[in-house]
C-alpha angles and dihedrals in degrees: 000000000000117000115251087257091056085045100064097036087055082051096046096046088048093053085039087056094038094067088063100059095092090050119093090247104044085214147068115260129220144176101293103225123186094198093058118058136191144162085235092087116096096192153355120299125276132231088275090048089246126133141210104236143175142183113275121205101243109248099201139060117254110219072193088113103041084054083055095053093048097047084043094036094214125096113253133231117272091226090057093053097043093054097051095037095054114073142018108230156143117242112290123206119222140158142228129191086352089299112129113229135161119237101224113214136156121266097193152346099281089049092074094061084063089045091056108051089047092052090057096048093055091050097045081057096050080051083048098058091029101249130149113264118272133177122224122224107163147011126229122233133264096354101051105225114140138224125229160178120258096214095210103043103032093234131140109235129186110232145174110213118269089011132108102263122279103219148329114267103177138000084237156354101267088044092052089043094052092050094054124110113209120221137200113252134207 
């Protein structure tokens, strides 16, 4: 049975995709790029190289965390873990409380080991400060702050990057992910 937290990001990419059933397409479109695969794209490039795409439940298990723990040396939070190893997707633009942010996900393989080296250097600069550690998810529009996860405690915290965190947003992930809106994006 999904998590709480895979339960409500089944529920927000349903309402995301949801928004796009009246347009020609039924689906969002992107660049299509053939150097960067993923199993996001629905069909063959167009004329202008673009794709209908969609987010894709991931089929496989990622060692990309225990390779974190390891790197950090600290366990990391199962929220965290779940919401990154769930779906395969482009960004995804949502907002909460009428304020405009961008769902970051993984597109590929080779996307986690991005994802991985920026997740370290975020936390070697919450060492740094030292701050307790926190895991990034997403980035708010237009002023680029991002929310994260505070490993120890669960919570979703408002950040700018290499500062003490601004504010609390939500108790936890699953909370913050039900009270999202999605919205369409480009």
């Amino acid at each position: 049975m999904p998590s709480a937290v895979e339960q409500a990001l089944d529920q927000l990419i349903n309402l995301y995709l949801d928004q796009y059933q009246n347009d020609e397409t039924a689906l969002p479109v992107i660049a299509y790029d053939e150097d960067w695969p993923s199993a996001c794209y629905q069909e063959s490039p167009d004329v202008e190289s673009n794709s209908p795409w969609k987010p894709i439940l991931q089929d496989k298990p990622t060692d990309l965390f225990e390779r974190l723990e390891d790197a950090l040396e600290f366990k990391i939070h199962t929220d965290i873990k779940q919401y990154y190893s769930r779906y395969w997707s482009d960004s995804i633009p949502a907002s909460f409380n009428g304020d405009h942010l961008s769902l970051l996900f993984v597109w590929n393989d080779s996307d986690y080991e991005r994802l991985r080296g920026n997740l370290i250097g975020h936390c070697l600069s919450k060492r740094k400060a030292k701050s307790p550690p926190t895991f990034f998810f997403a980035c708010t529009e237009p002023d680029e702050l991002i929310l994260s996860i505070e490993n120890d405690s669960g919570r979703i915290l408002l950040e700018e990057p290499g500062k003490p965190p601004i504010r609390e947003i939500a108790p936890s992930l699953d909370v913050f992910l039900s009270q999202l809106k999605p919205r369409r994006g480009q």
